[in-house]
C-alpha positions in Angstrom: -50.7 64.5 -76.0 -49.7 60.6 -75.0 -51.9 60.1 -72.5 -54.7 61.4 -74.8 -54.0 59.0 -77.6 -53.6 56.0 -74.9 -57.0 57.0 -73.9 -58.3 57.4 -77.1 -56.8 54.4 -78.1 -58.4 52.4 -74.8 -61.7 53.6 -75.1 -61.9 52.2 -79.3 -60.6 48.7 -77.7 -63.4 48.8 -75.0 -66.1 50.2 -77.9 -64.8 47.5 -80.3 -65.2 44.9 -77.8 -68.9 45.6 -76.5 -69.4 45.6 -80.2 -68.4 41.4 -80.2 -70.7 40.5 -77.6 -74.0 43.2 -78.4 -75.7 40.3 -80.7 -75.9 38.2 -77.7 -76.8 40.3 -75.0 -79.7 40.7 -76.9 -80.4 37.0 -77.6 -82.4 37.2 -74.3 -85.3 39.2 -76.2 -85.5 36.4 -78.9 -87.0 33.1 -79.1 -85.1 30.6 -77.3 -84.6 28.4 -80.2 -81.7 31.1 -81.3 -79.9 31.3 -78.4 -77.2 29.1 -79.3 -77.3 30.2 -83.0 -76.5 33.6 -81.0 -72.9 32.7 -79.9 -71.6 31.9 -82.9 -71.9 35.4 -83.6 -69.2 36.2 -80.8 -65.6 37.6 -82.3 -64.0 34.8 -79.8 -60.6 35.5 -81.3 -61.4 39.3 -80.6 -62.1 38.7 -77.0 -58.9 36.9 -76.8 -56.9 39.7 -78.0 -58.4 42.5 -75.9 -57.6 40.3 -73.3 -54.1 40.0 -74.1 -53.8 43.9 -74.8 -55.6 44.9 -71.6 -53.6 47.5 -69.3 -55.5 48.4 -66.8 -58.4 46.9 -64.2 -61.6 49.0 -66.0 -60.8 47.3 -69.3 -60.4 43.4 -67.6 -63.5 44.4 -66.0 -65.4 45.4 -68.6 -64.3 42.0 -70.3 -65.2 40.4 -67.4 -68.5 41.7 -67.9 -69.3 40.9 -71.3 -68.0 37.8 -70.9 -70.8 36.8 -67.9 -73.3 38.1 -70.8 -72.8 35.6 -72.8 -72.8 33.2 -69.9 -76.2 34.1 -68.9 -77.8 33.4 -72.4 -75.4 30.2 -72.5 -77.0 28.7 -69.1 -80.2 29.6 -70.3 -79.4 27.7 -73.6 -78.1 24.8 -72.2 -81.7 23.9 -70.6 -82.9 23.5 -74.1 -83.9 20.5 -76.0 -80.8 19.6 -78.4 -78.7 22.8 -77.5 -76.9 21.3 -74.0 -73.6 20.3 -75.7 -73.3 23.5 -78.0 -74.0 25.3 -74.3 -71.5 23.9 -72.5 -68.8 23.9 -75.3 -69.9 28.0 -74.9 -70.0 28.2 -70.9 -66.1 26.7 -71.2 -64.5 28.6 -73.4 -66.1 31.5 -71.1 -64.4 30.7 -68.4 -61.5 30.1 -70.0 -61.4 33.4 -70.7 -62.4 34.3 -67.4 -59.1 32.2 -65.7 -57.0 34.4 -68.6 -58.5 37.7 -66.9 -57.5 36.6 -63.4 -53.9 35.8 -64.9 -54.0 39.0 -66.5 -55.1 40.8 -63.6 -52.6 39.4 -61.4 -49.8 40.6 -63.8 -51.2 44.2 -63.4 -51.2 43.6 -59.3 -47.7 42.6 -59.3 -46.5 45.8 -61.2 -48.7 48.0 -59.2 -49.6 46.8 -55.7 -47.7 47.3 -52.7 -49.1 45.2 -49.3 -48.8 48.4 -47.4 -48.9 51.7 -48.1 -50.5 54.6 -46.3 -53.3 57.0 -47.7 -50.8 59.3 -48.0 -49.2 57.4 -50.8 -49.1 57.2 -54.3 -48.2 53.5 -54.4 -51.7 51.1 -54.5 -53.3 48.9 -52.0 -55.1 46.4 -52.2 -57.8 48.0 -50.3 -58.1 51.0 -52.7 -58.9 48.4 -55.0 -61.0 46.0 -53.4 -59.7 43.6 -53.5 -58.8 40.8 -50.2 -55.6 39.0 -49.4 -57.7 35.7 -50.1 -58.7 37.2 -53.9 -55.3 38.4 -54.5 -53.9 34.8 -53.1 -56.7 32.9 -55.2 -55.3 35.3 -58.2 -51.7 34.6 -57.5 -52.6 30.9 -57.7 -53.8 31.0 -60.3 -51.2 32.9 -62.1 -48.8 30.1 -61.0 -50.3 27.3 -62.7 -48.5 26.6 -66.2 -50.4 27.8 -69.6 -50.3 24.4 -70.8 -51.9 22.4 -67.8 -54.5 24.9 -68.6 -55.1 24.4 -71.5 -55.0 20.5 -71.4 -57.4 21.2 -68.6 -60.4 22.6 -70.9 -59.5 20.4 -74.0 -59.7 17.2 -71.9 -63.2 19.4 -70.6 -64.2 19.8 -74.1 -63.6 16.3 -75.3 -66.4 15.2 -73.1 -68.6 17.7 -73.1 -67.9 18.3 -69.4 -68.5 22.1 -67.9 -65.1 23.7 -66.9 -64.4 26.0 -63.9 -61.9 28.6 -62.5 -62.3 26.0 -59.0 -61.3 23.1 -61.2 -58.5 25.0 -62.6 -57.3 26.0 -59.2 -57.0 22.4 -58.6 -54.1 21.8 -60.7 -52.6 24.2 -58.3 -50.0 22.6 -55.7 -47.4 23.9 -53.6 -44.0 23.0 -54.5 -42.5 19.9 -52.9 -40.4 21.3 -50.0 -37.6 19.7 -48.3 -38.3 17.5 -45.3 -36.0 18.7 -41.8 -34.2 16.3 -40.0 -36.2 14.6 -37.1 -35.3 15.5 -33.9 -32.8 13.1 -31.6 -34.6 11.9 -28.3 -37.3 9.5 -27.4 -41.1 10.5 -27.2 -43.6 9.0 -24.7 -46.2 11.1 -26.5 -46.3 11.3 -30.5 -49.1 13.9 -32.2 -49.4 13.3 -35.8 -51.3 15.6 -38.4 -50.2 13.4 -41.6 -51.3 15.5 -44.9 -53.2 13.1 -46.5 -52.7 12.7 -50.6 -56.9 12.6 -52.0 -58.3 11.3 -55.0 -60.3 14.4 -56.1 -62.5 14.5 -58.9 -62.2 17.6 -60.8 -63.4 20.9 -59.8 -62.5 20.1 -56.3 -62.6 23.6 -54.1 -60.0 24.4 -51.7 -57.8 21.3 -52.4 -55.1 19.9 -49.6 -52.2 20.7 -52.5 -53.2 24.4 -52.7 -51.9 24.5 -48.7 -49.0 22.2 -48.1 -47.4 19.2 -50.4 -49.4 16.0 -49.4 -47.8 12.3 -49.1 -49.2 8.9 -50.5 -50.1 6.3 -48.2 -47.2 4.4 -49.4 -44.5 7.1 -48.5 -45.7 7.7 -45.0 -45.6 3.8 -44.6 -42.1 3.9 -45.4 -41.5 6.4 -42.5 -41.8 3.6 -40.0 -38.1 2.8 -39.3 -37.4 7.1 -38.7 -41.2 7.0 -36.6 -40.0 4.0 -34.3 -37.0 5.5 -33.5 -39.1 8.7 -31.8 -40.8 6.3 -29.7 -40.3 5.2 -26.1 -40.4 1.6 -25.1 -44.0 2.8 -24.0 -45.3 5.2 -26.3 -48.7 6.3 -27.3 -49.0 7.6 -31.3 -52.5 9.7 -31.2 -53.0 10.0 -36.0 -55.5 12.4 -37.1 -57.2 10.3 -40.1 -60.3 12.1 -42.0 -63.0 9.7 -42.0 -62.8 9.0 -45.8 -59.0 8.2 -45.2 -59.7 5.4 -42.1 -58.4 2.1 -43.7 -55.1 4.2 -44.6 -54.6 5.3 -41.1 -54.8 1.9 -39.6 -52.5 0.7 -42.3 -50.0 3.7 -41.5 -50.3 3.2 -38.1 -49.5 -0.5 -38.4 -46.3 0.4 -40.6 -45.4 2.8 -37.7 -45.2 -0.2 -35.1 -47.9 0.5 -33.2 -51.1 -1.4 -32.3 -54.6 0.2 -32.5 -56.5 0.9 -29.2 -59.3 3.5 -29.7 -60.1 6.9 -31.2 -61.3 10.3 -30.4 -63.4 12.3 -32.6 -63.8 16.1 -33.3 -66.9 17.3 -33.9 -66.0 20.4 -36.1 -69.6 21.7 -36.8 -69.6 23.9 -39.9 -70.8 22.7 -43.3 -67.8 20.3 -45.1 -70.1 18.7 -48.2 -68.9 15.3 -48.9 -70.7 12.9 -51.6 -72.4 10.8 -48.7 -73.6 14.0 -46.7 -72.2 17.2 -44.8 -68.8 15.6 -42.9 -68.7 17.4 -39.7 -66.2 15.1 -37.7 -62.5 14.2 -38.1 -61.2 11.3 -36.2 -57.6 11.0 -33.9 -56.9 7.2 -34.1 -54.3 6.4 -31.2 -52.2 3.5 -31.2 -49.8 2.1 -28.3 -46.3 0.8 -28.1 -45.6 -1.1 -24.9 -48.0 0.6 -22.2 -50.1 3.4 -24.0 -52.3 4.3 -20.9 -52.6 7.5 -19.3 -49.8 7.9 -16.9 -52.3 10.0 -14.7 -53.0 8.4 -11.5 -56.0 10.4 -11.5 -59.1 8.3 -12.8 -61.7 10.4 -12.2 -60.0 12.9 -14.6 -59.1 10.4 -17.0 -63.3 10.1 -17.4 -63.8 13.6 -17.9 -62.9 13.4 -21.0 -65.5 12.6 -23.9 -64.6 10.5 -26.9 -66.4 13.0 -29.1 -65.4 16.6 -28.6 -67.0 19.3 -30.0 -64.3 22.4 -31.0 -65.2 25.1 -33.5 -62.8 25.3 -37.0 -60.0 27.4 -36.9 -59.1 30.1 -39.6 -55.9 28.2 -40.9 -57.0 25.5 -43.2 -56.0 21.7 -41.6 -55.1 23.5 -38.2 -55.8 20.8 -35.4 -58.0 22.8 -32.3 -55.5 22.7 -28.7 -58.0 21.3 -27.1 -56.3 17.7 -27.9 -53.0 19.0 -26.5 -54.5 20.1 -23.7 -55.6 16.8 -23.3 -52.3 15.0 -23.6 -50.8 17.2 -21.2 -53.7 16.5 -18.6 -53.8 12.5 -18.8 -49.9 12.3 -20.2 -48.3 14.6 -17.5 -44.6 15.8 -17.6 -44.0 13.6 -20.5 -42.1 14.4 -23.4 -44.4 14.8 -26.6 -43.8 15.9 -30.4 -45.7 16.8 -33.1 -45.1 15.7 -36.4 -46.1 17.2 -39.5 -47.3 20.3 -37.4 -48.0 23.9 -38.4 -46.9 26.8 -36.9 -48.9 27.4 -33.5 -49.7 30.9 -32.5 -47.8 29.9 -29.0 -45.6 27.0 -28.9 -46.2 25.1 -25.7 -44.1 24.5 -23.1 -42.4 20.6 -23.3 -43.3 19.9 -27.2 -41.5 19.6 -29.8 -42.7 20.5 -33.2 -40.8 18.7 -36.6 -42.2 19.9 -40.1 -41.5 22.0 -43.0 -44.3 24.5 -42.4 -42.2 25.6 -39.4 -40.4 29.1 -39.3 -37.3 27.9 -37.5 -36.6 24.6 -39.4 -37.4 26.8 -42.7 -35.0 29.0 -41.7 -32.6 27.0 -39.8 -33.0 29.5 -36.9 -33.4 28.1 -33.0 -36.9 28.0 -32.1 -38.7 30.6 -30.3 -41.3 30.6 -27.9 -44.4 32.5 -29.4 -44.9 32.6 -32.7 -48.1 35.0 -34.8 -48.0 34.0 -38.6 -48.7 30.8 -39.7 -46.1 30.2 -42.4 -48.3 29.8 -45.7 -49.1 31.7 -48.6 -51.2 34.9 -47.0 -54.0 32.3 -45.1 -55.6 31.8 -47.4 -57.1 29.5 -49.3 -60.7 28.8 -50.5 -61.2 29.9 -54.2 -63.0 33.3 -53.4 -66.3 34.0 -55.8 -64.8 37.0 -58.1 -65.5 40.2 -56.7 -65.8 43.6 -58.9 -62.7 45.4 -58.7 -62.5 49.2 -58.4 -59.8 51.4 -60.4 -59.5 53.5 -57.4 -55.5 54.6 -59.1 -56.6 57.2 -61.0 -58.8 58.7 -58.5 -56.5 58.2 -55.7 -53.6 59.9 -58.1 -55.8 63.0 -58.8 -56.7 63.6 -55.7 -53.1 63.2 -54.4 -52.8 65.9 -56.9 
């Protein structure tokens, strides 16, 4: 008799709310002059509470619909002569609703999901529901972020008249500040350095650094350059990969670090990477010497084999450097002793390198290191903010038919 009145009681919220949002659904059938005039028919305050008494996924998604419904009459509205800022006043507070249905619907996750699972069980997966690791990571970031950065977020978006997003939301995402390991004893004659750059982002950024790993100012690695000298050899060579927007920083850094400027490589990444002066397909590896910072290879003809400009594809772990560079090292550097600082876990940890950064299993863990590792250590992989996809309530279904 419970479950009946909860369903009862579920199906009057999801009636009640398609009644809110009816009048301007049908705005699209009347002259364009009243589309605005349309929203103010919305319950907002409505919405906001079948939000916040939502249970289960068909519900959020039903919100979720009614919600783009008013979005599509909005963006229609907001091409009209005199009706942009009433528009865009109406597209935010949509998605601010829409970022308080992904919070909501990683609350449900949390109770219900289990990462594994077998068809044979009654627990829920995340493929019964649709859903990806890079949604549910997207979600969980989301969750993470306090309510009240949020919602100083869409006021400061409101004051201006400026359109909000669940992407510029995710940028006030960052990962924790982690403790720094110790620096290994020993000196280098190679150093590999993949700094993580601190950006000036303007907001709505997708896919910022912060979401993936803490990032440093320019002034803080500067101030490494006392712990950095003492890695290197009286003839060391210091290869810095600088993005290309970040190049007067780099050679400042690398200065700081004691070691003069030589040349650069450059990777040719491919892929699309849209920057405000075009589509940035390159990232450069500044190297510096200390003392003699030549190839210790006698042999020259190999020494020219290798391009200034190598193109490698993008790997699947955001930032991750391709091996081809170490590769390189190893060839025109050989027997040497190199590190890498500031590295990520490699799939295989190669042989004569040291690795020194707190995205490393071992130094997390304080275990010794091993020799091949699988997982990077980060959040699931992901990381671009995925476009929403529908979810499925596959639970009820999958419980019947478990009988």
């Amino acid at each position: 008799m419970s479950e009946s009145r909860d369903f009862d009681r579920n199906e009057s919220r999801k009636g009640a709310a398609a009644q809110r949002v009816a009048g301007v659904r049908d705005s699209t059938q009347t002259s364009s002059g009243d589309l605005v005039k349309r929203s103010s028919l919305v319950d907002w305050n409505g919405i906001a509470r079948d939000i916040d008494a939502a249970r289960d996924i068909d519900t959020l998604e039903k919100l979720r619909f009614q919600i783009g419904s008013i979005q599509g009459v909005m963006e229609a509205a907001k091409r009209l002569r005199g009706q942009r800022e009433k528009a865009i006043l109406a597209l935010n507070k949509c998605q601010e609703y829409l970022v308080q249905i992904d919070r909501k619907l990683c609350e449900w996750m949390q109770e219900h999901i289990t990462q594994g699972g077998t068809p044979e069980s009654h627990e829920t997966t995340l493929a019964q529901i649709n859903c990806t690791k890079s949604e549910h990571q997207r979600l969980k970031m989301l969750a993470s972020i306090p309510q009240d950065r949020i919602d100083e977020y869409f006021r400061q978006a409101n004051e201006v008249v400026r359109e909000a997003s669940r992407s510029g939301v995710l940028h006030l995402y960052s990962v924790p500040p982690q403790p720094s390991p110790p620096l290994p004893a020993g000196k280098f004659r190679v150093i590999l350095s993949d700094n993580p750059w601190e950006y000036e982002h303007t907001p709505g950024r997708i896919n910022p650094p912060e979401a993936h790993y803490p990032t440093m100012s320019t002034e803080e690695m500067c101030a490494m350059g006392d712990k950095i000298s003492a890695l290197a050899a009286k003839d060391c060579t210091l290869f810095m990969w600088v993005p290309p927007c970040k190049l007067p920083e780099g050679l400042k850094v690398l200065a700081a670090w004691g070691f003069e400027w030589v040349t650069q490589k450059v990777w040719d990444k491919g892929g699309r990477n849209m920057g405000p002066y075009g589509n940035v397909v390159h990232e450069n590896l500044l190297i510096g010497k200390r003392g003699s910072g030549t190839p210790t290879t006698t042999n020259k003809k190999l020494i020219q084999s290798f391009d200034s400009i190598q193109r490698c594809p993008k790997t699947r772990t955001h930032s991750q450097k391709p091996v081809t560079y170490h590769e390189m090292i190893e060839k025109l550097w050989p027997g040497q002793k190199y590190i890498e600082l500031f590295a990520r876990e490699p799939e295989h940890r190669r042989k004569g390198w040291k690795y020194w950064g707190n995205e490393l299993e071992d130094l997390l863990s304080g275990s010794s290191p091993g020799g091949t590792r699988t997982r990077n250590n980060q959040p699931l992989h992901v990381v671009r903010p995925a476009k929403v996809v529908p979810f499925r309530n596959d639970l009820a279904r999958t419980k019947a038919a478990s009988g």
